[in-house]
C-alpha positions as CSV (number, residue, x, y, z in Angstrom):
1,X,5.2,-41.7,-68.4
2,X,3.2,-44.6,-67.5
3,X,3.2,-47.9,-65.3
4,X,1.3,-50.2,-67.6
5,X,4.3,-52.5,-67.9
6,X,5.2,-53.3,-64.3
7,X,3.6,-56.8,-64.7
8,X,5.2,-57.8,-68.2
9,X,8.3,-58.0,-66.2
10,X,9.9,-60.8,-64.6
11,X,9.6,-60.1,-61.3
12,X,8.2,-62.2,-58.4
13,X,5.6,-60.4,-56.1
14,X,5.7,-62.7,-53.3
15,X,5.2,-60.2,-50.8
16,X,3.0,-60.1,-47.9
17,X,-0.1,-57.3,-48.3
18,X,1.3,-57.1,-51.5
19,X,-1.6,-58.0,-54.4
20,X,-1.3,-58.0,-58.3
21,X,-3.5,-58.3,-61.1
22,X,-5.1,-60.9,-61.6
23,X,-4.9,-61.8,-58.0
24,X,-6.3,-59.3,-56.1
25,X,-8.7,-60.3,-53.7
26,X,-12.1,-58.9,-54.6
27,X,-13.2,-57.8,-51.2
28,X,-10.1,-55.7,-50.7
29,X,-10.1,-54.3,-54.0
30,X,-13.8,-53.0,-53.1
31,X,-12.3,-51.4,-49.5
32,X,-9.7,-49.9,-51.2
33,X,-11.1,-48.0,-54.0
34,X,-14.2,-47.1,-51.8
35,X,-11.4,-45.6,-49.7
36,X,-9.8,-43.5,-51.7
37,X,-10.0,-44.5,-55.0
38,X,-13.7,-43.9,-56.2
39,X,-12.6,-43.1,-59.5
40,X,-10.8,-46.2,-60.6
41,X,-12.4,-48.8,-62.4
42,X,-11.4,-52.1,-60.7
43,X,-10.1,-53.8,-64.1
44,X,-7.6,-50.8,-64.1
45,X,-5.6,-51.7,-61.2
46,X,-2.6,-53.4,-61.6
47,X,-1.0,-53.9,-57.9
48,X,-3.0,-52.9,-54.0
49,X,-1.0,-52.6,-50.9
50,X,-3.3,-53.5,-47.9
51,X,-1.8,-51.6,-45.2
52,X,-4.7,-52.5,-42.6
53,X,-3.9,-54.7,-40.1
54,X,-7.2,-56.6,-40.3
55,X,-6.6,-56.6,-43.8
56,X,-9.9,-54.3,-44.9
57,X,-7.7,-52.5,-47.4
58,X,-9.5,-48.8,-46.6
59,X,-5.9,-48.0,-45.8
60,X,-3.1,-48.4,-48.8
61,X,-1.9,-48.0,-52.0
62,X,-3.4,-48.6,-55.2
63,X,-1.6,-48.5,-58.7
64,X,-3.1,-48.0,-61.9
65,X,-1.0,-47.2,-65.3
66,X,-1.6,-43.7,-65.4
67,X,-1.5,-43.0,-61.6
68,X,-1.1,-43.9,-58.3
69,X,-3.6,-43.3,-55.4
70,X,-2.7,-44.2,-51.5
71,X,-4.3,-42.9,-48.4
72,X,-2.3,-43.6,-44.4
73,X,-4.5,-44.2,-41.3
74,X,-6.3,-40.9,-40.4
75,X,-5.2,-39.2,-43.7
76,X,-7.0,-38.0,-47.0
77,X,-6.2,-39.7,-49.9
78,X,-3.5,-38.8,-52.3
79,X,-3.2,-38.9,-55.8
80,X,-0.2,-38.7,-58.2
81,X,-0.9,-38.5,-61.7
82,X,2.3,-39.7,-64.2
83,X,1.2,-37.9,-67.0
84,X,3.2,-34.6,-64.5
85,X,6.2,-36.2,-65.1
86,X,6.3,-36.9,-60.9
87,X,9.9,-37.8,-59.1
88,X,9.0,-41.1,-57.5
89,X,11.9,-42.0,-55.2
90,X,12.3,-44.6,-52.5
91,X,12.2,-43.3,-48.5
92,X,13.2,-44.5,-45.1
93,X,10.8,-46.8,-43.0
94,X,8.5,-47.9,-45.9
95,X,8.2,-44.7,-47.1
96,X,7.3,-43.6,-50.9
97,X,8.7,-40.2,-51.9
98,X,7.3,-37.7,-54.4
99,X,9.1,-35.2,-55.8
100,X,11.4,-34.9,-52.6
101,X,8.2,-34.9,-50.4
102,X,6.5,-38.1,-48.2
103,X,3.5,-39.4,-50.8
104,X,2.6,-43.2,-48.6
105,X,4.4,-44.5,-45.2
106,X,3.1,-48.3,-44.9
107,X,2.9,-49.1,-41.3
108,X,1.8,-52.6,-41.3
109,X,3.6,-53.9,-44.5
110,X,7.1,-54.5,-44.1
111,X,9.9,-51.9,-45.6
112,X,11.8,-54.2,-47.8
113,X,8.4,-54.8,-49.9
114,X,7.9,-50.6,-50.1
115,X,11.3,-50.5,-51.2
116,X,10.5,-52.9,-53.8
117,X,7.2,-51.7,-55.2
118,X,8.6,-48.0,-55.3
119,X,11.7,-49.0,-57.4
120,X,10.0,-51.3,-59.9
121,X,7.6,-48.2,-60.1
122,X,10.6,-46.2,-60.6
123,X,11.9,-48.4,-63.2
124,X,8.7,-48.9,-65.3
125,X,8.5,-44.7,-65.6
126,X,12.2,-44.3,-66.3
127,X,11.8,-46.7,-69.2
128,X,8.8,-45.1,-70.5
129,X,10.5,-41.6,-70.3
130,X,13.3,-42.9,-72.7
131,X,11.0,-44.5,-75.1
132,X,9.2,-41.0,-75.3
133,X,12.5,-39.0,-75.5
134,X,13.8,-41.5,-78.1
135,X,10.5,-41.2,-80.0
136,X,11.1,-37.2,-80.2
137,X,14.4,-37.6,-81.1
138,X,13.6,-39.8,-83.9
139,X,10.1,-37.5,-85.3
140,X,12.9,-34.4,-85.1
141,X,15.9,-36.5,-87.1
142,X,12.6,-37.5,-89.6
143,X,11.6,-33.8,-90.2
144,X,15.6,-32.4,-90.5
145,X,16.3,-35.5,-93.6
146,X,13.2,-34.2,-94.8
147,X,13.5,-30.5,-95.0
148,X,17.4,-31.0,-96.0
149,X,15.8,-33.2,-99.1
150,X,18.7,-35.5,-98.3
151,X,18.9,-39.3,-97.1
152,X,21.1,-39.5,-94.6
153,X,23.3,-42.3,-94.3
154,X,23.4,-43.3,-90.5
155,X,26.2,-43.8,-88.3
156,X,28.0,-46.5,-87.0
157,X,27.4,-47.4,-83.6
158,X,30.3,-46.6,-81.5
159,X,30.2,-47.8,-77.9
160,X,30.1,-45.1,-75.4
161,X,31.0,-45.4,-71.7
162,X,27.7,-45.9,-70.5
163,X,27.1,-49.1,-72.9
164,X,30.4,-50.6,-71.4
165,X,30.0,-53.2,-68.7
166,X,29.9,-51.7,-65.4
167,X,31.9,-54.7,-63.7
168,X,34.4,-56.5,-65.4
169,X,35.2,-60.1,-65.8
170,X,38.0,-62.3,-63.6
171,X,38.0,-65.9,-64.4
172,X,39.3,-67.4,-61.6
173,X,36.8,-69.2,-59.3
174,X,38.5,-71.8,-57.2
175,X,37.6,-70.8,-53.7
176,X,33.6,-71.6,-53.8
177,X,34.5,-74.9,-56.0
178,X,36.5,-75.5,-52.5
179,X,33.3,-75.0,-51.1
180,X,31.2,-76.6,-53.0
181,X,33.2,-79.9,-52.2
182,X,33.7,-79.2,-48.8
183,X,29.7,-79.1,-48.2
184,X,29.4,-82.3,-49.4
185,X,31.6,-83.7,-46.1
186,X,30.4,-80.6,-43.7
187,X,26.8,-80.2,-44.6
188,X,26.2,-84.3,-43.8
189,X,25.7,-85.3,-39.9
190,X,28.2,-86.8,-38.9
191,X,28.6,-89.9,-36.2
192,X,31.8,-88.5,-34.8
193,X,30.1,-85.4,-33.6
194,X,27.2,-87.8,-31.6
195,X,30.2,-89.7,-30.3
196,X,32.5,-86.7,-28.9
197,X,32.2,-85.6,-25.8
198,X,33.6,-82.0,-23.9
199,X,33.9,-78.7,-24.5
200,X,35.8,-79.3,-28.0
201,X,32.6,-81.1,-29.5
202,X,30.5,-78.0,-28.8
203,X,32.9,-76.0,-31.1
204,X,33.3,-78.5,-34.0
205,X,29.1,-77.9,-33.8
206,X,29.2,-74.9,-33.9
207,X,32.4,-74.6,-36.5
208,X,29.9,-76.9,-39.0
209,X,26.7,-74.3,-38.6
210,X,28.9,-71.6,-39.6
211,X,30.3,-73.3,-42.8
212,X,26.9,-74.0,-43.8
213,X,26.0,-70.5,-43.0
214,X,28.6,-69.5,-45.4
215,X,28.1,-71.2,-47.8
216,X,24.3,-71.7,-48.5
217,X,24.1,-67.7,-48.2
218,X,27.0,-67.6,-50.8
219,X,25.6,-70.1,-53.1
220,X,22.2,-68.1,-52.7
221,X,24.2,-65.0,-53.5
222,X,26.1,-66.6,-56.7
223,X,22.5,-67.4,-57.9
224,X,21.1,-63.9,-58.1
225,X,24.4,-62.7,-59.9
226,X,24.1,-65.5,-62.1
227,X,19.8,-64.7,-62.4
228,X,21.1,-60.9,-63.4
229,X,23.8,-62.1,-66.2
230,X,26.4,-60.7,-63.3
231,X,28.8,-63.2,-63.9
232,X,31.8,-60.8,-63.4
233,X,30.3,-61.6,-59.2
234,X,31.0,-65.2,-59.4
235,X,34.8,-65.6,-59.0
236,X,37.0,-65.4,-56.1
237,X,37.2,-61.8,-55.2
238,X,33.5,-61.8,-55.2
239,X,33.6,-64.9,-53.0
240,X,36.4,-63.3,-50.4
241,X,34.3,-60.3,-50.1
242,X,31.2,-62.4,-49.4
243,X,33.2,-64.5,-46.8
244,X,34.1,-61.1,-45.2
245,X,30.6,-60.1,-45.2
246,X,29.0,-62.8,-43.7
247,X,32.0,-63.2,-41.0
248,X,30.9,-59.3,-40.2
249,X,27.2,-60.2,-39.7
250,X,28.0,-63.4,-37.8
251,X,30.3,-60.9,-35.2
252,X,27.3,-58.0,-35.5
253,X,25.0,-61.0,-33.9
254,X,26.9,-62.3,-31.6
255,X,27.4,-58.3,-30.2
256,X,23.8,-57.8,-30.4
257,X,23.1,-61.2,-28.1
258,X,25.7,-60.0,-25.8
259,X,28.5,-62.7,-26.1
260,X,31.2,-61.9,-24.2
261,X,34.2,-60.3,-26.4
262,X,36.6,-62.8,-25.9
263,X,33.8,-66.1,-26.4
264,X,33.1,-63.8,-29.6
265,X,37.0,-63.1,-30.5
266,X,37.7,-67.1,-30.2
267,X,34.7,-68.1,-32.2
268,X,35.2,-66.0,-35.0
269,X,39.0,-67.1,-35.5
270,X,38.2,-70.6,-34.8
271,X,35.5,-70.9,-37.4
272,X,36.9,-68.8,-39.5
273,X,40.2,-70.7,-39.6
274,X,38.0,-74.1,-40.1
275,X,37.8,-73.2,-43.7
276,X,40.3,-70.4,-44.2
277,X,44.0,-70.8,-42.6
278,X,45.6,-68.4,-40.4
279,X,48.8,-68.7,-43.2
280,X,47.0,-67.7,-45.7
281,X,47.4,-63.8,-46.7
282,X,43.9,-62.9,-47.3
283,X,42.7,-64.1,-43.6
284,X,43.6,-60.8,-41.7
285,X,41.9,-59.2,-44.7
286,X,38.8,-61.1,-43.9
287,X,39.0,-59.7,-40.4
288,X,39.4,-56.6,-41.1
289,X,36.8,-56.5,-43.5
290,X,34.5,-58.1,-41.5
291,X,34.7,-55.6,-38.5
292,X,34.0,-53.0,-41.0
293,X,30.7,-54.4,-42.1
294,X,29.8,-55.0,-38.0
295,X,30.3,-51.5,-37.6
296,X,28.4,-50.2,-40.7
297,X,25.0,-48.9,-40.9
298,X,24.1,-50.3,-44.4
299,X,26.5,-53.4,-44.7
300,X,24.2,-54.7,-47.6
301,X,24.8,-51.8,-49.5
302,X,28.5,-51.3,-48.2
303,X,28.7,-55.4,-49.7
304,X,27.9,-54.2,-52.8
305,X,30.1,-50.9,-53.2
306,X,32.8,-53.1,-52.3
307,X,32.1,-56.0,-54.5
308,X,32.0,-52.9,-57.2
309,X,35.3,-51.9,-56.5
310,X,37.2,-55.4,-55.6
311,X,36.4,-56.5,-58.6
312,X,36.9,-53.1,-60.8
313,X,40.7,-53.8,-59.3
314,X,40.8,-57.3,-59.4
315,X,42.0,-57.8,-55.8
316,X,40.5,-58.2,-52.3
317,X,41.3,-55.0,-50.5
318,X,40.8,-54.3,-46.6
319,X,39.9,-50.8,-48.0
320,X,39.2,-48.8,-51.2
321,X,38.9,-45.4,-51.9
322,X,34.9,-45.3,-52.9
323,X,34.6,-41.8,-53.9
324,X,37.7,-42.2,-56.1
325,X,36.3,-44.9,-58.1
326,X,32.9,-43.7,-58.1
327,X,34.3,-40.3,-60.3
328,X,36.6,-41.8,-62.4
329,X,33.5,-44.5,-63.6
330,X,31.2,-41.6,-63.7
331,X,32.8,-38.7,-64.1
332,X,29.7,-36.2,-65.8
333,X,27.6,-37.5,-63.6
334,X,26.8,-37.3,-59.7
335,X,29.6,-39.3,-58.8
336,X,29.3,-41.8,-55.7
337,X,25.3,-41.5,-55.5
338,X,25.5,-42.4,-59.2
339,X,27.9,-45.3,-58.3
340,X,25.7,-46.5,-55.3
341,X,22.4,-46.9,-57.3
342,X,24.1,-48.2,-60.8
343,X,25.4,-51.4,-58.7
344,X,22.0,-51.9,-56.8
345,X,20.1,-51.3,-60.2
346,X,22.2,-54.7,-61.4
347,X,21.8,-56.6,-58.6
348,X,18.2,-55.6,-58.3
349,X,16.5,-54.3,-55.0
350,X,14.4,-57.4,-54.8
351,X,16.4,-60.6,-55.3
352,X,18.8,-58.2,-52.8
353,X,16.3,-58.1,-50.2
354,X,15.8,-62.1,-50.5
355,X,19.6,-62.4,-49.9
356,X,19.3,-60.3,-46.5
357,X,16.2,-62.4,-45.8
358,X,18.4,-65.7,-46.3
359,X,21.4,-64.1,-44.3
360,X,19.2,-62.8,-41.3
361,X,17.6,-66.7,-41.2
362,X,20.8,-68.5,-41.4
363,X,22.3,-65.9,-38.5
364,X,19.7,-66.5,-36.5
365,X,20.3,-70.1,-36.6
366,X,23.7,-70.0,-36.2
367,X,23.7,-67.5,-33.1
368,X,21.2,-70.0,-31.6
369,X,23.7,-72.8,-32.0
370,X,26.4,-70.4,-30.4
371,X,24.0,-69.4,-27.4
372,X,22.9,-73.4,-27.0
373,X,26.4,-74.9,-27.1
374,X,28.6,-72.9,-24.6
375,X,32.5,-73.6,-24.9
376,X,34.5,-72.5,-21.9
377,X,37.5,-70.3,-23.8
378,X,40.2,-71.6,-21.2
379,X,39.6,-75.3,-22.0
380,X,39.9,-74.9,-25.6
């Protein structure tokens, strides 16, 4: 097991305190293996993780192909070597785990890039452990055809259930066209809105900010899928779920600014029904989607079991039975944890954590726009 291939891959490192070869700033490459990594020669490191504040690098994480080295403020450095075959897992609150234990807990660089860093680490060993397995395999098949003085013929390639696709493919994909043309009227200012006047004029502002909140975080979404050959995510289950989603984030937002319940209940029908109608069957399906992704803990990772199992089904649900689906996909394996990181592995962990980043910006604009145009409820 090895990490020499982490930077043939396509992946963008834009991440603060983040560094990679050949970009590693010389002065924080010195700090870092004087630290705690006085064995390393400095044309061996691929990526550093500067968690000092001042940016010194004495504290951090360093990551060569054959190990990684990492040292926490007031700690003694640490050393994992991948020729033991380690467990490398990702933690809570930029945490890297180790064979089930706490190996580096960043404190001054942000989770989302830990999370990263550990699963492209992840990734780069698992491969490496199926090259080697597959190179066994092969050097024991060599030595049987050999021994048996007999040329085998090989076999033919049937497709097994962990070749099939894991999401299947719906064709229909009207909805975001809808979008798509409505964005060229609602996404350009408009005179009438200048020109109104009263309460009424304060919603249509705030009714346009949350169709472009929709749909620029919904394009953005579309793109990854389509980045990650996922086009079984661009259709319109996939775009109902996302509507759901984002009308569940927009209500968690409003909750944490402390709207007032019914100023929150009005807003969310009213813009909700600006590009959805009330007549149409999937709206209370929206709803009640939506309220489940305010009250969820993980709603990215809740977005993506349910995107897994909408489109497994081929209808927009307000529920689905997770655990179900996640045994009859997988049923020799471990079931709904197998389910969870089989989806996430698709999307990927980082072009996922640039979709929360694009969702948390657009929220926060569109809560501001809520908080800086009041509507009284009673005049409306």
């Amino acid at each position: 097991m090895n990490c020499n291939e982490i930077l043939s891959k396509d992946w963008d490192w834009g991440y603060k305190k983040v560094y990679v070869k050949p970009n590693i700033p010389m002065k924080k490459l010195n700090g870092a293996l004087g630290s705690y990594a006085k064995s390393v020669a400095p044309e061996d490191v691929l990526v550093l993780i500067d968690d000092t504040v001042f940016g010194g690098a004495k504290e951090g994480l360093v990551l060569t192909g054959e190990a990684m080295y990492c040292k926490e403020l007031a700690s003694t450095p640490r050393i994992v070597r991948f020729s033991d075959n380690p467990e490398v897992m990702r933690g809570k609150n930029s945490t890297i785990m180790v064979n089930g234990s706490s190996f580096f807990k960043a404190t001054a660089v942000a989770h989302t890039a830990i999370l990263t860093f550990s699963s492209r680490v992840m990734s780069c060993l698992a491969e490496t452990s199926e090259v080697r397995l597959n190179d066994r395999e092969n050097e024991a098949s060599d030595t049987n055809n050999i021994k048996d003085n007999n040329v085998q013929v090989p076999e033919q390639h049937t497709t097994k259930d962990a070749d099939k696709p894991f999401l299947n493919f719906l064709t229909s994909d009207t909805l975001f066209d809808g979008f798509s043309k409505m964005s060229k009227i609602n996404l350009v200012g408009s005179v009438a809105d200048i020109l109104k006047s009263g309460p009424s004029a304060n919603v249509d502002i705030v009714e346009k900010q949350f169709f472009k909140y929709i749909y620029e975080n919904m394009k953005s979404f579309r793109e990854i899928a389509e980045s990650r050959n996922l086009h079984a995510l661009n259709n319109d289950i996939a775009s109902l779920e996302l509507l759901s989603f984002l009308m569940g984030k927009f209500i968690a937002d409003m909750l944490a600014n402390k709207i007032k319940p019914d100023y929150i209940d009005f807003l969310s029908n009213r813009c909700l029904a600006s590009i959805f109608p009330h007549n149409n069957k999937s709206y209370s399906t929206i709803i009640e989607g939506a309220l489940a992704y305010c009250q969820s803990e993980k709603p990215f990772m809740l977005l993506l079991v349910r995107l897994g199992c909408s489109n497994l089904e081929k209808q927009f649900k307000a529920e689905y039975n997770y655990r179900d689906y996640a045994y009859s996909i997988f049923p020799n394996e471990q079931g709904f944890g197998e389910f969870l990181e089989k989806i996430e592995t698709q999307l990927g962990n980082q072009p996922l954590s640039i979709f929360a980043q694009s969702v948390e910006s657009q929220s926060t604009i569109m809560i501001k726009k809520v908080l800086s145009h009041p509507v009284n409820v009673g005049n409306t």
